[in-house]
N, C-alpha and C positions, 0 to 999 in steps of 0.2 A: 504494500500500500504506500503511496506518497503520500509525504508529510508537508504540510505548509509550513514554511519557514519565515521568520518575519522577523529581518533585521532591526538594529536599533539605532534610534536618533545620537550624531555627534555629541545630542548636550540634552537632556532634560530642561523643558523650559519653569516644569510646574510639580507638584507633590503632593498629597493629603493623603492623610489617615482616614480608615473607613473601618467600622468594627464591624464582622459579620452576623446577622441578626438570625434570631430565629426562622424569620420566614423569606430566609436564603438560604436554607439548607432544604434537599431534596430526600426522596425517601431511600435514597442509599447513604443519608445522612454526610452528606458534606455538603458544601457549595453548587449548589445548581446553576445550570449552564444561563439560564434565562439571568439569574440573581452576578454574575459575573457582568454582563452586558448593562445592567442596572446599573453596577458599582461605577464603571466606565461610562457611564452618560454622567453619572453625580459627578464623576471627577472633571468632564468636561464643562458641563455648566460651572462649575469653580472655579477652572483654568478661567474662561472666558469672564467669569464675573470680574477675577482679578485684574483684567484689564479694560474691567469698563462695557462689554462687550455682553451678546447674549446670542444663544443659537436664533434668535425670532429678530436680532436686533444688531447687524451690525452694517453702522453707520447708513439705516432702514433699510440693509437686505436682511435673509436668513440664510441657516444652512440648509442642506437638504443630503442625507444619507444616499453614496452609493455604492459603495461595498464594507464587510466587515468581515473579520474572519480572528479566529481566538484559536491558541496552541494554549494546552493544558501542561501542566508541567507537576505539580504536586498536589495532592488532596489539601482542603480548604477545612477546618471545622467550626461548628459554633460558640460563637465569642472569639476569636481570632481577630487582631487588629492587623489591616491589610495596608500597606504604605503602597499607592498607586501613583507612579510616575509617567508624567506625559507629555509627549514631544511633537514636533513638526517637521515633517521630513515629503519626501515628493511631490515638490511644490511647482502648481502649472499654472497658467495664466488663469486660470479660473477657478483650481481651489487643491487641494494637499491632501494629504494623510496624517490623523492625530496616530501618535504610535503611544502603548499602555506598554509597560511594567508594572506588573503588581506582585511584590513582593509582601510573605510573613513577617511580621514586624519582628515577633518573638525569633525565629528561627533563621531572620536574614536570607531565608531560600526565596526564589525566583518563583513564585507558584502559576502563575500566568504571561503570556507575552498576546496583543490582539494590535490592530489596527482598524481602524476606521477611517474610509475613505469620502469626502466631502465635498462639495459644490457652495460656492455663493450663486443664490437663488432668489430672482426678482417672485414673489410668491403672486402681484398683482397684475405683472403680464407674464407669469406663467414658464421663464426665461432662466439659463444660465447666464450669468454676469462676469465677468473681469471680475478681480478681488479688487475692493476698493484700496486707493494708495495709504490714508491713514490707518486702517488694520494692517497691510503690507510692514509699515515702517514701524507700530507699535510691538509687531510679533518678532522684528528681523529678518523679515522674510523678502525683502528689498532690496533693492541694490543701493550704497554708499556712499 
């Protein structure tokens, strides 16, 4: 079977702690696949908060989801505090990939690696858009 592989960003832009709740464990009693994808959207709305920004709202575009894909690496249990690191990396005129690490906080192991691939999205006519130049320059993602 092949394996997806998914490289990691030169530099983490962003971090949070996430503790694993009760009803993110699945009935094989670990972290559920859906409850993983959960944790990486809260991490991304964080990223994004921290610079002003919102998946509905930057600079009045949005994003709009177009690929994702997650590599599992170790079991997850509950109450586990998960450090989720998140970066930007294959970035096109019109929108990147957020790349996740989430590591166990207690155990410093790598327990997940996923990406999420993105579009700036005019929601009102229906459009991909250019990334706007001031998100460009506030993420790094510009030229100097």
């Amino acid at each position: 079977m092949a394996r997806i592989t998914i490289g990691l960003p030169e530099q983490f832009q962003f971090s949070t702690d996430i503790a694993v709740r009760i009803s993110d464990i699945n009935y094989g009693g670990h972290l559920g696949h859906d409850s993983i994808i959960s944790l990486m959207h809260e991490t991304r709305v964080r990223f994004l908060n921290s610079r002003g920004f919102s998946e509905s709202d930057i600079e009045g575009f949005g994003l709009i989801m177009t690929d994702l894909a997650v590599v599992y690496k170790a079991e997850v249990l509950y109450g586990e505090i998960l450090t989720i690191e998140i970066g930007i990396q294959n970035i096109t005129k019109y929108g990147w990939d957020f790349v996740y690490r989430v590591i166990n906080k207690k155990t410093d192991k790598e327990v997940a690696r996923a990406k999420t691939g993105v579009l700036i999205f005019d929601y009102k006519q229906k459009k991909v858009i250019v990334i706007p130049e001031r998100f460009m320059k506030d993420f790094g993602l510009g030229k100097d």
